[in-house]
Each structure stands twice: as C-alpha cells, then as structure tokens.
C-alpha positions as CSV (number, residue, x, y, z in Angstrom):
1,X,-22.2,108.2,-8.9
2,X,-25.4,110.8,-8.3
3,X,-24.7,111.0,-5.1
4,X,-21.1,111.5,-5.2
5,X,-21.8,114.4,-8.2
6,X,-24.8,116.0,-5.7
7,X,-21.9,116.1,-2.8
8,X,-19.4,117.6,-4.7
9,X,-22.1,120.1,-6.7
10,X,-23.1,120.9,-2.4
11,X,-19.5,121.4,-1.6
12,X,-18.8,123.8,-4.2
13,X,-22.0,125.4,-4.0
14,X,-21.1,126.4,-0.1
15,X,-17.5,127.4,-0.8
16,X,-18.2,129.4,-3.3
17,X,-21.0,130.9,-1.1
18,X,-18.8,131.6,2.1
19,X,-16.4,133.2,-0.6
20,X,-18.3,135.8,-1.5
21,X,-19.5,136.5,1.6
22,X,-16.1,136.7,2.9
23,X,-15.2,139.3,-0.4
24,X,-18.7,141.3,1.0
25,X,-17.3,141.8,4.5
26,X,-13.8,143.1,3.6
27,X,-14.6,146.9,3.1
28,X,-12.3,149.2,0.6
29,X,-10.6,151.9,3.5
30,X,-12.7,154.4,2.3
31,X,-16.0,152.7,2.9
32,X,-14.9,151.7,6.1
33,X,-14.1,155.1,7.1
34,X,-17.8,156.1,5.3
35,X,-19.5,153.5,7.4
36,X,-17.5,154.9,10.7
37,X,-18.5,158.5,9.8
38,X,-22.2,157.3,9.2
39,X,-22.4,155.8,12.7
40,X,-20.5,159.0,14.1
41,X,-23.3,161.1,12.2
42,X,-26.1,159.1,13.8
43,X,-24.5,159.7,17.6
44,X,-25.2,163.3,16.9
45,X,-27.6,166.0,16.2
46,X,-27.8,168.5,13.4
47,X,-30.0,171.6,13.2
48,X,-29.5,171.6,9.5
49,X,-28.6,168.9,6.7
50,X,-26.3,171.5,5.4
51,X,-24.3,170.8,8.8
52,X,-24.5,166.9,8.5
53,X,-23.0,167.6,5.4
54,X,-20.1,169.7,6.7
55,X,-19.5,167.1,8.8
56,X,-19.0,163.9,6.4
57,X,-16.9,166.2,4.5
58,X,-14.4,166.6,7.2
59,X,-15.1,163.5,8.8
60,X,-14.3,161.3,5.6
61,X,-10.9,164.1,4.5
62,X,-9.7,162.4,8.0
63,X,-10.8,166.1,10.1
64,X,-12.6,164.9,12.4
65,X,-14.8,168.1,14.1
66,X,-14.7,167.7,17.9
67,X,-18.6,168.1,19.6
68,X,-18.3,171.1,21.2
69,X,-17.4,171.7,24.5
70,X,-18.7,173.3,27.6
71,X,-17.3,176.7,27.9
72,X,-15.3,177.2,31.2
73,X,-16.4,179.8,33.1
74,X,-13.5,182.3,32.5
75,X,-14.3,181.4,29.1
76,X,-18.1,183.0,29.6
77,X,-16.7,185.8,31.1
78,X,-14.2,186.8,28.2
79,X,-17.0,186.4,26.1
80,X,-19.6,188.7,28.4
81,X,-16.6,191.2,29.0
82,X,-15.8,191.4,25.1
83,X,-19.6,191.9,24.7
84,X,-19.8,194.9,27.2
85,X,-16.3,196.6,25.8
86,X,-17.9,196.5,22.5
87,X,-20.4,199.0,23.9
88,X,-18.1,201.5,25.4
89,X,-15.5,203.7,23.1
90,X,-12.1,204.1,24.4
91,X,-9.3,206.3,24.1
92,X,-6.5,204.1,23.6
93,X,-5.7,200.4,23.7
94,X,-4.3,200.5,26.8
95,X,-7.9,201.5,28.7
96,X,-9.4,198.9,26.6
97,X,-6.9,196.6,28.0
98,X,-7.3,197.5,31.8
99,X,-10.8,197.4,31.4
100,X,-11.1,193.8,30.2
101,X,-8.3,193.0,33.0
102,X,-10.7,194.2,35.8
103,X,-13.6,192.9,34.0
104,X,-12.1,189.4,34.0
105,X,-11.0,189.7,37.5
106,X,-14.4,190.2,38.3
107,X,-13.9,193.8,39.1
108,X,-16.2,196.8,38.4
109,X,-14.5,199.7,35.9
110,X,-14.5,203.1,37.0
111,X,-16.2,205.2,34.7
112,X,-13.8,208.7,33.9
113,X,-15.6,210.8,36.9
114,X,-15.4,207.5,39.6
115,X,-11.6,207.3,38.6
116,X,-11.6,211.2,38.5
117,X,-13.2,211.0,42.5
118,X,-11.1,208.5,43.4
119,X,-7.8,210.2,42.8
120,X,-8.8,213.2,44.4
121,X,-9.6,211.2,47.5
122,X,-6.4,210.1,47.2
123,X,-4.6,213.1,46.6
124,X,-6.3,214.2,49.3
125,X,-5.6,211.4,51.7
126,X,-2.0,212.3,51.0
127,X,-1.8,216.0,51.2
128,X,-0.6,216.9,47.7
129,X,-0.3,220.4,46.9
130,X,1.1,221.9,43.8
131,X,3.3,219.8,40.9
132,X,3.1,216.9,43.3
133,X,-0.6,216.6,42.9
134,X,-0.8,217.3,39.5
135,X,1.8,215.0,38.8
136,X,0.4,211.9,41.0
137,X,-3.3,212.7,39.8
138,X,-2.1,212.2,36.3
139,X,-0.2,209.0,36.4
140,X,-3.8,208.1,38.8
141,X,-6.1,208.9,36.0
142,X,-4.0,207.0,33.7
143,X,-4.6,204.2,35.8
C-alpha cells in the first residue's frame, strides 16, 4: 500500500511539474514580441541608450525601424550637390533647379561670366548682329 501511495505521490508530483513548465513556456504576445525585440536589440549597435530606447519603443508598437542602408551613389551625390547649392545664392528657382540638374549629371555649372563667355562665342560662331543677338544671347544666359 506504501508503495502504491509513493507511485501515485511520484506521478502527480511530475505531472504537475511538466504543467507548469508547459504554463512557463507559453509566452503572453506581448512578451513574445518583448523577447523578439530584445534579441533584435542585441544584433545591433547603439551609440546611445537613448537610441536603444527609441528602438524598443517602436519595435514593441509593431514599427519596426529598418538598419540603415547604404546610400546609392546618386544618392551621395544629391546629398553633395544640395550641400554645394546651399553655398551659392541664386536668382530664381529655376537656376537653382538647372544647377542641381547639371550637378547631378555630373556636369560643372557655369558661373554668370563662363555662361556670359560662352554665349558670346556662340553668338559669334553664328554671326548675330543686332535684335537677333540680343535676342539669342538672352534666351542663352537664361540657360
């Protein structure tokens, strides 16, 4: 009869113990999705806890922030050709505008008095005299 009561005590000793283990392992959503942050966390490197922080915060709202990426290279070169327009004033949008095209295309800008050269050469080239040349060297300086 002891040994029957020590069985049964051992039987529901280990079923009650593989229950609550079981109950441990099944994780609420939200801890699940804190324990999937954490391990996204540890893949990555922050300069500052602040930004850790910012991250969980996203990462557990369901935003996960994307690592950043290499830039492309016409991406560098918006980003050098923004830089460099920044330094220079011009007198409308549109100069700005056909400044940063050549810039991306990889081309030099004329400065007022290379463009200024330039359409005289060409004016030249093509023998304008009078309301003809003043006409075609405006709509050249333009550009």
């Amino acid at each position: 009869m002891h040994k029957l009561a020590a069985v049964i005590f051992a039987t529901l000793l280990t079923v009650s113990l593989t229950h609550a283990a079981d109950e441990k392992k099944e994780m609420s959503s939200q801890q699940q999705r804190m324990a999937d942050c954490n391990a996204e966390a540890k893949k990555r490197t922050f300069k500052e806890k602040a930004d850790r922080d910012s991250f969980m915060s996203a990462c557990l709202k369901g935003e996960m922030p994307a690592e950043k990426k290499e830039m492309t290279e016409q991406q560098k070169r918006m980003g050098e050709c923004n830089t460099e327009a920044k330094g220079k004033k011009f007198a409308s949008n549109d100069e700005r505008q056909a400044f940063m095209s050549a810039c991306l295309k990889g081309e030099k800008a004329m400065t007022q008095q290379e463009r200024m050269g330039y359409c005289n050469k060409e004016a030249g080239a093509k023998n304008l005299k009078g309301d003809e040349r003043q006409k075609f060297m405006s709509t050249c300086l333009k550009g």
